[in-house]
C-alpha positions as CSV (number, residue, x, y, z in Angstrom):
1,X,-17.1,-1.6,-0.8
2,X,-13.2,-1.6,-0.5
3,X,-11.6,-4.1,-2.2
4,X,-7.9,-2.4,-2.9
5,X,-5.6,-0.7,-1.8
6,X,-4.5,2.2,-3.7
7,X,-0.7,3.5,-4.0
8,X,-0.4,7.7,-4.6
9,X,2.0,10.0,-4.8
10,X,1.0,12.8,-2.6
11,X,-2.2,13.5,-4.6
12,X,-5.7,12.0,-4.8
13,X,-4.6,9.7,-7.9
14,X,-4.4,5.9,-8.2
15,X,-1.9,4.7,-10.1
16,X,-1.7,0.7,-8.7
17,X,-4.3,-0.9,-7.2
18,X,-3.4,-3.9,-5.0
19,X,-6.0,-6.5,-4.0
20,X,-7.4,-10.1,-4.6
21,X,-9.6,-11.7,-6.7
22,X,-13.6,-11.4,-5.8
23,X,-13.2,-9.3,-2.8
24,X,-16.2,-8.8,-1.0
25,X,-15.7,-6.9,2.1
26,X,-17.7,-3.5,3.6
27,X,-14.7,-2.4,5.9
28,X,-10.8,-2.6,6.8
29,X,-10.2,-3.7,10.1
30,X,-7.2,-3.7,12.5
31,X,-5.4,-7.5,12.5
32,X,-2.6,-6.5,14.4
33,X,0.1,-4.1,15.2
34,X,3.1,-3.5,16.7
35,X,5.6,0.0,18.0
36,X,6.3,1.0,14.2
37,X,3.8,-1.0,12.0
38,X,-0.3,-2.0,11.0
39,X,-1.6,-4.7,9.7
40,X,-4.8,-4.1,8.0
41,X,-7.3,-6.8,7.2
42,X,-10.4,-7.4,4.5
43,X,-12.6,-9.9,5.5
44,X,-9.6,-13.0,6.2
45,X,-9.3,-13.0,2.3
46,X,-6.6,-9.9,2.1
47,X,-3.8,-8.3,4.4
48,X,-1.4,-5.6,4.3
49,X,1.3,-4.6,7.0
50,X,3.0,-1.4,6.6
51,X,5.4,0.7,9.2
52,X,6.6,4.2,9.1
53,X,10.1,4.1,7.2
54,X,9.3,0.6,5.6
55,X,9.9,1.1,1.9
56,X,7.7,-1.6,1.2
57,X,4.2,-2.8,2.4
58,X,4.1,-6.8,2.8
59,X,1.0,-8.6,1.1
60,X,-0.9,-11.9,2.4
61,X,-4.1,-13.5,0.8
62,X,-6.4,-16.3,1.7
63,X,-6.0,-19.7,-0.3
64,X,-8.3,-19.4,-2.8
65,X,-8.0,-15.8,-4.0
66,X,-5.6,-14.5,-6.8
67,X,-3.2,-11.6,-6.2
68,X,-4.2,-8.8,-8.2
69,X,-2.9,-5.7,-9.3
70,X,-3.7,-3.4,-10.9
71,X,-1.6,-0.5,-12.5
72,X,-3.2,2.0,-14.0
73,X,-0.5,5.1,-14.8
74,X,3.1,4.4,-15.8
75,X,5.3,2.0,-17.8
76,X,5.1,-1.6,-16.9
77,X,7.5,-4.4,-17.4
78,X,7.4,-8.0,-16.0
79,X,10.6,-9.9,-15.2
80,X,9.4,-13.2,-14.4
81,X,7.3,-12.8,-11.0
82,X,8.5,-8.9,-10.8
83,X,7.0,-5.8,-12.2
84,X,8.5,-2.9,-12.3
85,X,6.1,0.0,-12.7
86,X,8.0,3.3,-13.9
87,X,7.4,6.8,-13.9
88,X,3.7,5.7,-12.2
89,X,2.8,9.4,-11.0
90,X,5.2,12.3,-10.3
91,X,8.4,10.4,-11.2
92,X,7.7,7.5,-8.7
93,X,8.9,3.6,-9.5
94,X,7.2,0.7,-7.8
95,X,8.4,-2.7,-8.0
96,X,6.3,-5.9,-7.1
97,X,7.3,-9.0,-5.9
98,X,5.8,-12.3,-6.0
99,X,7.0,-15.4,-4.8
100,X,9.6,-17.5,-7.0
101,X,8.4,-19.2,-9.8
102,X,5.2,-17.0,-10.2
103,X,4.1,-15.9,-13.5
104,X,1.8,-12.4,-14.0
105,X,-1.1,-12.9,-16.1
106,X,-2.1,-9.8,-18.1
107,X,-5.2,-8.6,-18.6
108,X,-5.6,-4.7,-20.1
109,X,-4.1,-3.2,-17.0
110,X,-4.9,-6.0,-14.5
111,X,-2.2,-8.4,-13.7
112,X,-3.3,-11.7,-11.5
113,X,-1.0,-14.6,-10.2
114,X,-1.8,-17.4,-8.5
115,X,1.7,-16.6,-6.2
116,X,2.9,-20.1,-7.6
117,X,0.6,-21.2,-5.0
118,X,2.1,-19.5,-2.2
119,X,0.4,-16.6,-0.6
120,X,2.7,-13.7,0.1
121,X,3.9,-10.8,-2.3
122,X,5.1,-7.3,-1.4
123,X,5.5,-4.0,-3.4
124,X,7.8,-1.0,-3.1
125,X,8.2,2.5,-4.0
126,X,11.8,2.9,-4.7
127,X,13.8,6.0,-4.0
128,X,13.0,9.2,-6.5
129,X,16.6,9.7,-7.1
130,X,17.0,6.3,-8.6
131,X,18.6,6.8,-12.3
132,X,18.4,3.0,-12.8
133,X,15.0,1.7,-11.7
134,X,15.4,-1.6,-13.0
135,X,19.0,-2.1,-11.1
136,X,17.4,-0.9,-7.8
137,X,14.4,-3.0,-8.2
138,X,16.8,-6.3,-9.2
139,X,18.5,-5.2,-5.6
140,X,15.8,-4.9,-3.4
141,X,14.5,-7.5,-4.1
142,X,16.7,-9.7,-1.6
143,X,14.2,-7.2,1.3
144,X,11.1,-8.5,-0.5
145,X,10.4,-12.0,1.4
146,X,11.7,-10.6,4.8
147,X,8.2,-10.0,6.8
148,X,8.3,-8.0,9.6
149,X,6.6,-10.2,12.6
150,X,6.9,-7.3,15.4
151,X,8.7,-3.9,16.2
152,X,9.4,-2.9,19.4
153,X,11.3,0.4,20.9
154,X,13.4,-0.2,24.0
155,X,14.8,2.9,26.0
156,X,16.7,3.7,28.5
157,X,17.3,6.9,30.9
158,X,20.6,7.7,32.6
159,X,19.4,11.0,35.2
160,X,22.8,11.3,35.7
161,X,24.1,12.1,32.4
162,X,20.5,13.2,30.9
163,X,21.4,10.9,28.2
164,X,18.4,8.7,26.5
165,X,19.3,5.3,24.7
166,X,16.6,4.0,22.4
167,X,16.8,0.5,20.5
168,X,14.7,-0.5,17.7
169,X,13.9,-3.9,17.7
170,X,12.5,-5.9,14.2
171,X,10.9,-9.5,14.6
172,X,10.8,-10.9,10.9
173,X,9.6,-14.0,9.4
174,X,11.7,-15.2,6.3
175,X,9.2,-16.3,3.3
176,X,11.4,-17.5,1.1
177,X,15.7,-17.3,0.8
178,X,18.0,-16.9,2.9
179,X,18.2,-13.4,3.1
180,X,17.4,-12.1,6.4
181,X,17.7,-8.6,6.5
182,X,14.7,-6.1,6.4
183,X,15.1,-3.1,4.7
184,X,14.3,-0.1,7.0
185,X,14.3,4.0,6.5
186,X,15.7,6.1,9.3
187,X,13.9,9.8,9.7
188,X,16.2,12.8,10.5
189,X,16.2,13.0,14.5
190,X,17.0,9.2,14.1
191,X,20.0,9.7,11.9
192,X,21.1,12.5,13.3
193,X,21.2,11.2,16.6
194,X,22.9,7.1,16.2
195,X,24.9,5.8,18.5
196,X,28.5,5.1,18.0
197,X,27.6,1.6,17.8
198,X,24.8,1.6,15.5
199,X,24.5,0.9,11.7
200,X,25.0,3.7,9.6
201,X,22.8,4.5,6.6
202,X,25.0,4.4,3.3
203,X,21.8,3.6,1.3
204,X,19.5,5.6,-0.9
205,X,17.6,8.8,0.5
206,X,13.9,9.3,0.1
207,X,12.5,12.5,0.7
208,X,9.4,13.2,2.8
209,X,7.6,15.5,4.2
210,X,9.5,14.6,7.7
211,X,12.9,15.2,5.8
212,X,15.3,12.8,4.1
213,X,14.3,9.1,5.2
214,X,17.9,7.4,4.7
């Protein structure tokens, strides 16, 4: 029966478990998805989109299910509806955000919230370099209520020049606030290779398998 999901780090532990309450469902299926991202779906009762270079994964749950998590390696502290989860599993922070005015019930190593009767809540990993956790968790979480609705790549060929233009594309829905940007990762032949015109990434590095994701 799945009924979580489970974050690692690159190994076959569980630190936090993300789900709802009484979960009943024998398989994940495919909701949607779009050039860059999945949405994965339990039963209408739980849902979680993720996309490769999102930071976080973005959290929806039916109306009369609780948000659950559970958190079973690392230090935990709860700042109003945020926990920050330290030092989880091979020096990796997590930070979880509910929507404003939740409160975190704890129980042994379960925390539930009714989302302050919303339902929406994300979680990230936050970069391994981070010495403050808790200062990068307090700014992220402007990203956290910034949903991505679609993705889509656009390209372009010139034959003359031999030259390829590619646009990424985000579609988000805005929870809550009035912050509207979403946070994104950029892999190295997508760094490397930006446009004169294009954003440059002066944020924190994470480093994959892939190379630094800036």
């Amino acid at each position: 029966m799945i009924s979580y999901i489970p974050f690692g780090v690159l190994d076959d532990q569980e630190p936090i478990i993300v789900g709802v309450s009484d979960l009943n469902a024998s398989k994940t299926t495919v909701s949607d998805y779009s050039d860059w991202t999945v949405s994965m779906d339990w039963n209408g009762d739980f849902q979680a989109t993720s996309g490769i270079g999102m930071p976080f994964i973005y959290f929806e749950k039916g109306t009369d299910k609780l948000a659950h998590v559970k958190i079973n390696l690392g230090t935990v502290t709860v700042s109003n509806e945020m926990i920050l989860v330290t030092d989880a599993r091979n020096g990796a922070d997590f930070a979880i955000y509910a929507p404003a005015g939740s409160e975190w019930i704890q129980n042994g190593s379960l925390y539930t919230s009714t989302l302050n009767d919303n339902n929406y809540w994300s979680m990230a990993m936050l970069p391994q370099n981070a010495s403050n956790p808790s200062a990068v968790a307090a700014e992220y979480k402007k990203y956290a209520y910034v949903f991505p609705a679609n993705t889509l790549v656009e390209w372009t060929y010139d034959e003359g020049t031999s030259v390829m233009r590619t646009n990424f594309v985000v579609e988000t829905v805005i929870k809550e606030g009035s912050d509207s940007t979403m946070l994104l990762g950029l892999l190295p032949h997508q760094w490397g290779h930006l446009s004169a015109g294009s954003p440059q990434p002066q944020g924190y590095v994470y480093n994959s398998i892939r190379g630094d994701l800036k």
